[in-house]
N, C-alpha and C positions, 0 to 999 in steps of 0.2 A: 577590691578585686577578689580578695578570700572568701569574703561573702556569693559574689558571683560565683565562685568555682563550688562552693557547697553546693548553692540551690541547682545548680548544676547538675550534682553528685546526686542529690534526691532525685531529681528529675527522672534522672537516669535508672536508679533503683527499683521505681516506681514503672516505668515502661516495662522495665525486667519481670518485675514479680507479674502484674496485669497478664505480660507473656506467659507465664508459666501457672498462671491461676486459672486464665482462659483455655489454656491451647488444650480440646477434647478429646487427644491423640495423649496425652501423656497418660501413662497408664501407673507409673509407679514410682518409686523414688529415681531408681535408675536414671528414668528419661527427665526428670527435674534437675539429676545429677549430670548430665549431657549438657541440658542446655545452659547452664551456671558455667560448664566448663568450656563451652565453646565462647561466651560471652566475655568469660574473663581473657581465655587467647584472644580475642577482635581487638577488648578494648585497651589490652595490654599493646599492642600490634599498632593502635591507631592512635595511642595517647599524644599528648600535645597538637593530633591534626584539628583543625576545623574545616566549615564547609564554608562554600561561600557568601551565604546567610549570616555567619558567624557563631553560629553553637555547636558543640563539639561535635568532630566526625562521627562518631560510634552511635547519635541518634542516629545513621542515614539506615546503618545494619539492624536497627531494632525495629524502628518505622516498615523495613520489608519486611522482618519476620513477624510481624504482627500484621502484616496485610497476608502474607503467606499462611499464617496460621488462622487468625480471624476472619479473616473476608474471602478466602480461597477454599481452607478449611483441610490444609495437609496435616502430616501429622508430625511427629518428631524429629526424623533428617532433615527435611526442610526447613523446617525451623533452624536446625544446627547450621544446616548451609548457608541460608542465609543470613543469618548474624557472621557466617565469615565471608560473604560474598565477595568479598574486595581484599580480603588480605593478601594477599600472593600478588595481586594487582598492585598494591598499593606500600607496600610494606616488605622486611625481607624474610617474609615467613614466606615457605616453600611448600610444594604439594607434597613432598616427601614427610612435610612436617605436621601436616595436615593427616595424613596417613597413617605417620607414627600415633597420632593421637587419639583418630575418630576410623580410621578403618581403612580400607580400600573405594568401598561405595560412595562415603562422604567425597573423597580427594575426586574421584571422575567427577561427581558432581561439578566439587568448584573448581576444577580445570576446564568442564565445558564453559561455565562461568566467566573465565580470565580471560582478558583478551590478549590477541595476538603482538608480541610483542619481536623487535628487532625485524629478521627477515619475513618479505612475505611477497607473493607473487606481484614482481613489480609493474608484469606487462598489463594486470588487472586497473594497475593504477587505485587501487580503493581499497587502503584497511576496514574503511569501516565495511564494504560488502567481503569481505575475508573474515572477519571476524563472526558478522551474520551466521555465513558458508558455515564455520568454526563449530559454532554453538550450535544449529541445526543438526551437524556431525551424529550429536550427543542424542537428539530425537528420538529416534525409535529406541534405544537402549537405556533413556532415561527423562522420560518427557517433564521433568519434575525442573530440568535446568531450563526448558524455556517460560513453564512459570511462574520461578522464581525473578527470571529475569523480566517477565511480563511486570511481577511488582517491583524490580530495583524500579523499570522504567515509568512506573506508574506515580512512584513518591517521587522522585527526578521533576516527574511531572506537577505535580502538587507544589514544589519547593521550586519552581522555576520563575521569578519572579526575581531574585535576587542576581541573574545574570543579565550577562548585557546582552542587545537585542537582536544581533548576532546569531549569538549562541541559542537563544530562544526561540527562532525563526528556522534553524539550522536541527533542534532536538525537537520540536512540535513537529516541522515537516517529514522526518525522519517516522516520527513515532503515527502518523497520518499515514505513510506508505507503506509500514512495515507489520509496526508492535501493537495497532489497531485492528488489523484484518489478521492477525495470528491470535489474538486474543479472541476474534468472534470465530476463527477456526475450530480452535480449541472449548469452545461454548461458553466462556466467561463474559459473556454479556453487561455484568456491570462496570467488569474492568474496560472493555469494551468501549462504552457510551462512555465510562469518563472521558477515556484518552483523547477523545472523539472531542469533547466539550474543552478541553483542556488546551486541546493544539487549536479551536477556533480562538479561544480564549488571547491566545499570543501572537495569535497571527492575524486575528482583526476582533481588537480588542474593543472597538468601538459597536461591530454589528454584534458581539456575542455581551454586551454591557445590555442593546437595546430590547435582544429578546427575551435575556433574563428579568428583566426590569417588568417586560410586558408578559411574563408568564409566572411571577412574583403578583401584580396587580389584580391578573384573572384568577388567582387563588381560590379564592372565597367563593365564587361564581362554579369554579368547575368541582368544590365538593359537592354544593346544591346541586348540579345537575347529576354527578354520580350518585346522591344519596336518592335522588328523586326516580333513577333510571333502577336501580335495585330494590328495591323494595320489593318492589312486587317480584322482582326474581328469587330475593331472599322466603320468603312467603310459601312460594312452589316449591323450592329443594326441599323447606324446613318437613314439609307436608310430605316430601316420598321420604324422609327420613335419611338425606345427606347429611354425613358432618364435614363442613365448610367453610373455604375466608372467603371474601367477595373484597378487592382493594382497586384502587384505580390509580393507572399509572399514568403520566405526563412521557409526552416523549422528548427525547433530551435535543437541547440545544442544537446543537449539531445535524441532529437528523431534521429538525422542525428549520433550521438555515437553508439546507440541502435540498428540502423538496420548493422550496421558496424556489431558490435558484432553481434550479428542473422544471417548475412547471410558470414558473416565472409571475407569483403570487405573492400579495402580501402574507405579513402572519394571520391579519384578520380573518382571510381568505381559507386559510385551511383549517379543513374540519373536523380532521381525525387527529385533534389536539392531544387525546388522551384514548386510554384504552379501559377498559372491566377485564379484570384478574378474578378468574373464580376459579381455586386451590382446593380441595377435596380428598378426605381418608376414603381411600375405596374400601369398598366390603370384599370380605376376603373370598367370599363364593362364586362370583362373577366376573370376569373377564375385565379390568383397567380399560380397554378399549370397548367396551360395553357400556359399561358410564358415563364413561364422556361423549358419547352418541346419544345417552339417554339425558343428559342435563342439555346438549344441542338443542335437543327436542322440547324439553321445558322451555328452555330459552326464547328459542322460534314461535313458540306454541304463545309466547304473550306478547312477543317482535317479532316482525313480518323477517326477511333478510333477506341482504341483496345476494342472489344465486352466485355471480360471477366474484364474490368476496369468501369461499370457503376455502381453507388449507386445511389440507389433512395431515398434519406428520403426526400423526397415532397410528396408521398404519404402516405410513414410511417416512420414519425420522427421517432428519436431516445427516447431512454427511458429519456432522461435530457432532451429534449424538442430543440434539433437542427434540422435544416428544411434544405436541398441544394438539389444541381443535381453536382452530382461529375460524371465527364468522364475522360480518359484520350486520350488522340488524337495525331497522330505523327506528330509533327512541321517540321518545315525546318530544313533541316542539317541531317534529319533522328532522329531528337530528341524527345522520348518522352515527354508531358507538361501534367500535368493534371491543366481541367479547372473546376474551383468550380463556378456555378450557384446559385445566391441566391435576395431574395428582400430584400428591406431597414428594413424590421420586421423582415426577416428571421436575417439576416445580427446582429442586434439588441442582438437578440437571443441568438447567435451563441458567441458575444464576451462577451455578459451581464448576459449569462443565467440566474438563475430560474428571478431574479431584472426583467429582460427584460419580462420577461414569464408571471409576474404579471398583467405589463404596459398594456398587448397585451390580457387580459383573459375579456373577457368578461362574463357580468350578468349570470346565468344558463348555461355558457358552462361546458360542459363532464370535468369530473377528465382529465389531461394530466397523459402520464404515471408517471412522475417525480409526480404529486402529489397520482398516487398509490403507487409508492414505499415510498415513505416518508410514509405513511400510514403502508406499512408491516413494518418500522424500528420500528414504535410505537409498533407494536404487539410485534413484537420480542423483545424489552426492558421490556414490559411489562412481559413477563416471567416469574413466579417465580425462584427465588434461579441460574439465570441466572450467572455463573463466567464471570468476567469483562475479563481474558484473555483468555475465550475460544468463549465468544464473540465479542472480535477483532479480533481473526484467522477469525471466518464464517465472519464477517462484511465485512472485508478483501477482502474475496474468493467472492463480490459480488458487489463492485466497480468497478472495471474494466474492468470485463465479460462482453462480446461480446452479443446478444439479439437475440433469436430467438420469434418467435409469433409463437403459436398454435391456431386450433380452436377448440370450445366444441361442441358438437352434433348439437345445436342448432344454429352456425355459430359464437360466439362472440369470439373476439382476447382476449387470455391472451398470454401476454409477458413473459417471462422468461429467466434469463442468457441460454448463450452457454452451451451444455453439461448438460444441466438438464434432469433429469429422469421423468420415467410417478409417482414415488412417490413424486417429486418435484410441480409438478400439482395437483395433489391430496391435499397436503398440501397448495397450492395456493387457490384453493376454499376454502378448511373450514378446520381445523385441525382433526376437528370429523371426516369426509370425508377420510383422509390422516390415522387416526389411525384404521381408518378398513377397508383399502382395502387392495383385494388380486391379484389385475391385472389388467389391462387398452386393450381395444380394439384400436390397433392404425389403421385407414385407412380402418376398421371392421376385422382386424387381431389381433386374443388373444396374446398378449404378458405379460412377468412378468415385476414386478413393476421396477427393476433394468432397463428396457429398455431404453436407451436415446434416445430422442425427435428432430426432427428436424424441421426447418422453413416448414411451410404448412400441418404440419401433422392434424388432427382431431383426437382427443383423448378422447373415453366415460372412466371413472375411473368407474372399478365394487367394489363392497363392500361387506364385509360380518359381522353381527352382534358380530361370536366370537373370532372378530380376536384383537391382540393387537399388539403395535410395540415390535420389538425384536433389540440387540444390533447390529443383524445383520445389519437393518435396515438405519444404519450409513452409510455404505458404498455404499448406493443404493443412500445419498440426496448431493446434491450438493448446495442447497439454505440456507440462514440463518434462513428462517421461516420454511422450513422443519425440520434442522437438530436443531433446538430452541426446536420445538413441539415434535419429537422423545425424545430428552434430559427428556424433562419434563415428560410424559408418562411415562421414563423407571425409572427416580426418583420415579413418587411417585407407579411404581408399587413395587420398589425398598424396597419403607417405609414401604409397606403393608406385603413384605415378613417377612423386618424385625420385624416387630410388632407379625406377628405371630410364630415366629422363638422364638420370648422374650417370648410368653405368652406360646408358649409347650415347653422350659425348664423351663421356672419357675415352671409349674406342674409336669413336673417330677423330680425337686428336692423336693419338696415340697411333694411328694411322701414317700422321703427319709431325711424328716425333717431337711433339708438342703434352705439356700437361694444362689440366685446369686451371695457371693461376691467376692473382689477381690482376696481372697485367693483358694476361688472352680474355678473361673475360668483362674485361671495362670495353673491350672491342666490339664483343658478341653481343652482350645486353643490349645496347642500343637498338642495334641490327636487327636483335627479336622482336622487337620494342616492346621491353621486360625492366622492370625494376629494379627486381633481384634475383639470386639465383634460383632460389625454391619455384618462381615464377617460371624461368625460364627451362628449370628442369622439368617443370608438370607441364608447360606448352609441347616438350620433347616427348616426356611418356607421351602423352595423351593422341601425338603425330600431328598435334597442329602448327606444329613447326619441322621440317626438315631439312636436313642439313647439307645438303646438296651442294650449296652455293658455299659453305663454309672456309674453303680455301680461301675465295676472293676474296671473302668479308676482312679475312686476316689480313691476304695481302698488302690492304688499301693504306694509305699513310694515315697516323691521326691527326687531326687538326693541327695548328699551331699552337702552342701554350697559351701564348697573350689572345687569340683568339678566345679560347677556352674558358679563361677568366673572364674576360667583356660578355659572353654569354651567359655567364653564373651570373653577372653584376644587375645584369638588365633583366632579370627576375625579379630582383628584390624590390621590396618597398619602400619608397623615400621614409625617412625617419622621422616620426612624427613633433613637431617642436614639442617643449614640455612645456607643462602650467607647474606655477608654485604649487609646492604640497600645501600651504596654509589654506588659499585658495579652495582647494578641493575635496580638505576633509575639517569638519568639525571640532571641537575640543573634547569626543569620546571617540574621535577615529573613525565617525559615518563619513561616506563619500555624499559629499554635498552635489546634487541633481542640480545643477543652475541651467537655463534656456538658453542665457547669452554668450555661453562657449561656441567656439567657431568647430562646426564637426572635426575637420581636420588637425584640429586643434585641443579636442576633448579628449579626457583618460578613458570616458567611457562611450557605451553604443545602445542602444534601446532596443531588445531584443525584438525579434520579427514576428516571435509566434505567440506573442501573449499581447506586443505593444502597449507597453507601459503609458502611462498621461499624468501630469503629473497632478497629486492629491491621490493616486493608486498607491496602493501598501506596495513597496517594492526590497528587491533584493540584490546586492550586488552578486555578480559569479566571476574569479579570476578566469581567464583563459590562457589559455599554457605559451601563448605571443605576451604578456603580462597584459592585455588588456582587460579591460571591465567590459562585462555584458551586464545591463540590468534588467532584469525580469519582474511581474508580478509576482508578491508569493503566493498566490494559487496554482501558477501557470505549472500548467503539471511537468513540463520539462524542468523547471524549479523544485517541485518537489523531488522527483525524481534523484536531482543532485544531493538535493538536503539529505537524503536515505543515503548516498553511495561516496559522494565527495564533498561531504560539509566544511573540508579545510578549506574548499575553494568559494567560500561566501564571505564575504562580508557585511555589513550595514551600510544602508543607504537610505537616504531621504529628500524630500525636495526645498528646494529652499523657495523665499517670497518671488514672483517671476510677471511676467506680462509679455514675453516678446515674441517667442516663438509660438508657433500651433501647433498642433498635434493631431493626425490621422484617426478618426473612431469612425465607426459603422454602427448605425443603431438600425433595430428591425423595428418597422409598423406593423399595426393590422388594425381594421377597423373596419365602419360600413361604408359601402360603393356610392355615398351620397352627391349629388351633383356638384359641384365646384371644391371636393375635400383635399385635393391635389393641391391646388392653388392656395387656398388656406395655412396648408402643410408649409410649403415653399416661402410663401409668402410672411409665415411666422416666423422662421429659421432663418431667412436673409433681412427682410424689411425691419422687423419687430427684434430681432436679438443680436443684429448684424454679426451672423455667424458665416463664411460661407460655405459652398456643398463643393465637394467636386463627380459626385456620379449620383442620381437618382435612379432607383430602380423598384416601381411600383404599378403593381398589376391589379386590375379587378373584375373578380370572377364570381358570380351569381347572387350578387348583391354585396359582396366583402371587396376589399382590397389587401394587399397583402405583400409586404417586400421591405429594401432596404435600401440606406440615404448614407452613404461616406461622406464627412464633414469634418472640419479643420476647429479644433475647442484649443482653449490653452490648459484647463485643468480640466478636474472631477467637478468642480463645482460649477463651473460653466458646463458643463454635460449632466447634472444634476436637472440646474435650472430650466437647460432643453427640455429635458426630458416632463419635469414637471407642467410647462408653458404647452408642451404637445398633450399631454391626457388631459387640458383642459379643454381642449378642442372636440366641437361637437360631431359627434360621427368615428374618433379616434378611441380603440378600444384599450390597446396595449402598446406600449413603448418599453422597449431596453435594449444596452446594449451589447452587440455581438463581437464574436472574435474575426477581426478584417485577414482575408484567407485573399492576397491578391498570386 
């Protein structure tokens, strides 16, 4: 055991030094003498803990500051921060103590760091989106806590394998809705694609085994083709006197799964497996965007390219601040390649984001867009009475959205996700602006506010003094600062009805030498048909209720008591008999998925919008009646949960079954050949004794084209279908779709 705890001890020593030999921010003894002294508080703080791996806790704090200093490439508070990432969290060391020690800067840090602990907004129902909320807080004043926390959650990531499946299902989905699309915000890209690779990794470990396996096998294959596609490109820079790397990237797991599913394609099938990286010192006399129009041009000048495959952000970056000359160009063999054009800054940028974005900002330059958006996150947190999950949905719906630019009358770019509205601009300039407008002029064409906006448009927002947001209004914003500012608007005109709603009944009881209490208005609520008060005081503001009749209404007797009850009783739902817990859950605590439970008789229910079958990857969700819903875990209302309320998951799996069927919809498509219909049918009932209950198959100009609801008992039976139908002649595509009845 002594022996253990040394090599331990070395272990440990060695990550340390490697940190502090590496990290190209330390400048002098000082910042050596920091980091010794923040490691010694951690591992002092964290002694006797382990992880659940079983090696001591204090690797988890060095493993991020070596992602944070190595791989990110911050410089020395990061580093401090994060070797204490968790103490306060974890330990009874204090921000006060943290303070006393490393400064005031260090302590915000790992306060935005620590999570929310005891109270917290109960009606949100979700520490984990309170905590989010939390640490966003900390954003525009110190973007350095969300990526440090980008790498706790990345080694989390890495080291996830020693938890149970659960927890694993619960922190991959999480890190897929959140810490994935904040990471490609912020332009870290490789953090990025791991997370990306990581969470397919646990969450279908079986399809991210098989494409690693088959993009492992093509190895060899796709340096030939990239050593064989360059050359001749290397050849032509070397000759206008570029100095340059030429590398070739694979695209990761996750995205090469992703387009499979989209375009509903094996791996074989897609062709833009990898990409050509050509990195470049520019020359200091010529314009960076000059170059890389002029190596385009090499490039072209020996491959043809496809016109509708060029991206320019060297003229206008992206909203995270990445900069390239993306084309794609037809290589030898007739193979498409796309070649990414970038300089050693760009490049920088691109793998290091916002870190790199700092290095590269010089004295009085312009906001970059990344530092306007971090700016609207602060408005929008700022919000009053803002719910932590209804703003993680908007936060959500604007990480990963695609960027158009508009201009305003007078020529300046505002940026904006994809699919934003002329109300979504409006609230971009100023929310006053956005709360009284009645229409926008696009291209000097009157349109309404609902109008969605496209790249180049010119957009004047007209206004008018009496106008105010309406509930409508929701459905017109796409943005979280839009739909933040409508929210708030509609609350507190919301408060003002109710206020005056309370103050004309209170005078009209008081009329009637009566007050509000709880026994007058168990009377009224009904009568309004109101649930509560706030309800029936905003029906009163607002005059859609009046109170005319209100004498009678008091007058009237109430019911009977024993009536009153029998009416409460005949709501409720018989009680469901129970099954043994042995029965139902496994010897690690999964809820065993069995066929032969009678519904009204089962713990759990098979959710509607995903339709689980069994051999699907699935996931238990408590529901607040204590039942089980089981989900897909793709199914995005699944994910969703995993990001907001992952205490309400558990583990689930199916067990050996035969008895029940199960609802799927699979789509065809194929050629309109004569008797392909019958065939179809006649495979699926005759040949695999499966039956259908709706067929719905149409053909138009020689195709056919539609969908077949059928009753399978698993995956594997819906495998087999599926397999049995592409060998059919005339039959082009089969998979299956989400049954939307």
């Amino acid at each position: 055991m002594e022996e253990k705890i040394l090599q331990e001890e070395e272990i440990i020593q060695e990550q340390l030094s490697y940190i502090i030999k590496n990290c190209v921010h330390c400048k002098n003894q000082d910042d050596e003498s920091m980091i010794q002294k923040a490691f010694k508080m951690a591992n002092e703080a964290h002694k006797g803990m382990r992880r659940k791996s079983g090696e001591p806790y204090i690797m988890h704090p060095l493993a991020v500051a070596r992602i944070v200093s190595e791989e990110i490439g911050l410089g020395v508070t990061s580093t401090i921060c994060a070797l204490l990432h968790d103490v306060v969290e974890d330990t009874d060391l204090t921000i006060e103590n943290i303070d006393t020690a490393f400064g005031k800067k260090i302590a915000v840090i790992i306060d935005g760091l620590t999570k929310i602990s005891g109270v917290f907004n109960k009606e949100s129902n979700s520490l984990q989106a309170e905590n989010f909320r939390k640490m966003l807080l900390t954003l525009s004043d110190d973007v350095r806590v969300i990526i440090i926390k980008l790498a706790d959650r990345l080694h989390n990531m890495r080291t996830l394998g020693s938890l149970s499946r659960e927890k694993q299902v619960k922190i991959a989905g999480e890190t897929i809705y959140l810490y994935a699309p904040m990471a490609h915000r912020l332009g870290l890209y490789n953090i990025k694609s791991e997370m990306e690779d990581l969470s397919l990794k646990y969450r279908y470990p079986k399809i991210y085994e098989e494409i690693h396996e088959k993009i492992t096998l093509s190895e060899n294959r796709r340096m030939h083709v990239i050593n064989h596609f360059s050359i001749p490109i290397i050849d032509k820079l070397e000759e206008s006197g570029f100095s340059f790397k030429i590398s070739g990237r694979s695209k990761s797991i996750y995205s090469i799964w992703q387009k499979m599913q989209q375009k509903n394609v094996t791996f074989e099938e897609i062709f833009d497996l990898f990409a050509i990286r050509i990195v470049f010192d520019p020359k200091t006399d010529i314009p960076e965007k000059s170059q890389c129009w002029n190596i385009y041009s090499i490039v072209t000048d020996i491959y043809p390219p496809r016109p509708d495959r060029i991206r320019d952000w060297v003229s206008t970056p992206k909203a995270n601040g990445y900069e390239a000359l993306h084309t794609t160009v037809m290589g030898p063999n007739g193979k498409w390649m796309e070649v990414q054009i970038r300089t050693q800054r760009m490049d920088e940028i691109a793998e290091r984001g916002f870190a790199a974005h700092w290095k590269y900002k010089t004295e009085g330059a312009q906001d970059s867009e990344l530092d306007k958006w971090i700016k609207k996150i602060k408005v929008t947190l700022e919000q009053p009475n803002t719910d932590a999950l209804e703003f993680l949905d908007e936060f959500k719906l604007n990480l990963f959205s695609s960027e158009i630019m508009v201009f305003t009358p007078k020529g300046h770019i505002i940026t904006l996700p994809k699919n934003a509205t002329a109300l979504d601009l409006a609230y971009e300039i100023h929310s006053e602006i956005g709360n009284s407008s009645i229409g926008a002029k696009i291209n000097h064409k009157l349109v309404p506010m609902n109008h969605k906006l496209h790249s180049g448009d010119q957009v004047e927002i007209l206004t008018s003094e009496g106008i105010k947001p309406t509930l409508e209004w929701n459905a017109f914003a796409s943005t979280v600062k839009a739909k933040s500012a409508i929210q708030t608007a509609l609350k507190a005109e919301s408060k003002n009805r109710i206020e005056d709603g309370k103050t004309i009944l209170e005078d009209k009881l008081k009329e009637l030498n009566l007050s509000p209490s709880s026994r007058v208005l168990k009377k009224i609520l009904p009568a309004y048909e109101s649930t509560s008060k706030d309800q029936l005081y905003s029906k009163i503001g607002t005059g859609m209720v009046s109170l005319k009749n209100l004498k009678e209404i008091l007058s009237k007797n109430t019911k009977n008591k024993w009536v009153r009850v029998w009416d409460l009783s005949l709501g409720r739902p018989a009680q469901k008999p129970t099954v043994k817990e042995e029965d139902i859950y496994d010897d690690k605590g999964a809820l065993l998925l069995k066929e032969n439970y009678d519904e009204s008789n089962s713990p759990y229910e098979l959710a509607g919008c995903c339709n689980p079958i069994p051999g699907d990857e699935v996931i238990g969700v408590k529901q607040n009646d204590n039942s089980i819903l089981i989900h897909q875990t793709d199914c995005s209302v699944a994910i969703k949960i995993m990001s907001s309320q992952g205490n309400k998951l558990m583990a689930a799996r199916w067990t050996q079954h035969k008895v029940l069927s199960y609802l799927v919809r699979i789509h065809l498509s194929g050629w309109d050949r004569f008797g392909v219909y019958n065939t179809i049918t006649y495979t699926i009932a005759q040949e695999l004794n499966i039956s259908m209950r709706t067929i719905n198959l149409h053909g138009h100009d020689g195709i056919f084209d539609g969908t077949i609801d059928l009753y399978v008992h698993n995956t594997n039976d819906l495998n087999n279908l599926i397999l049995n139908l592409m060998k059919l002649k005339g039959v082009e595509s089969v998979h299956r779709v989400e049954v939307k009845d």
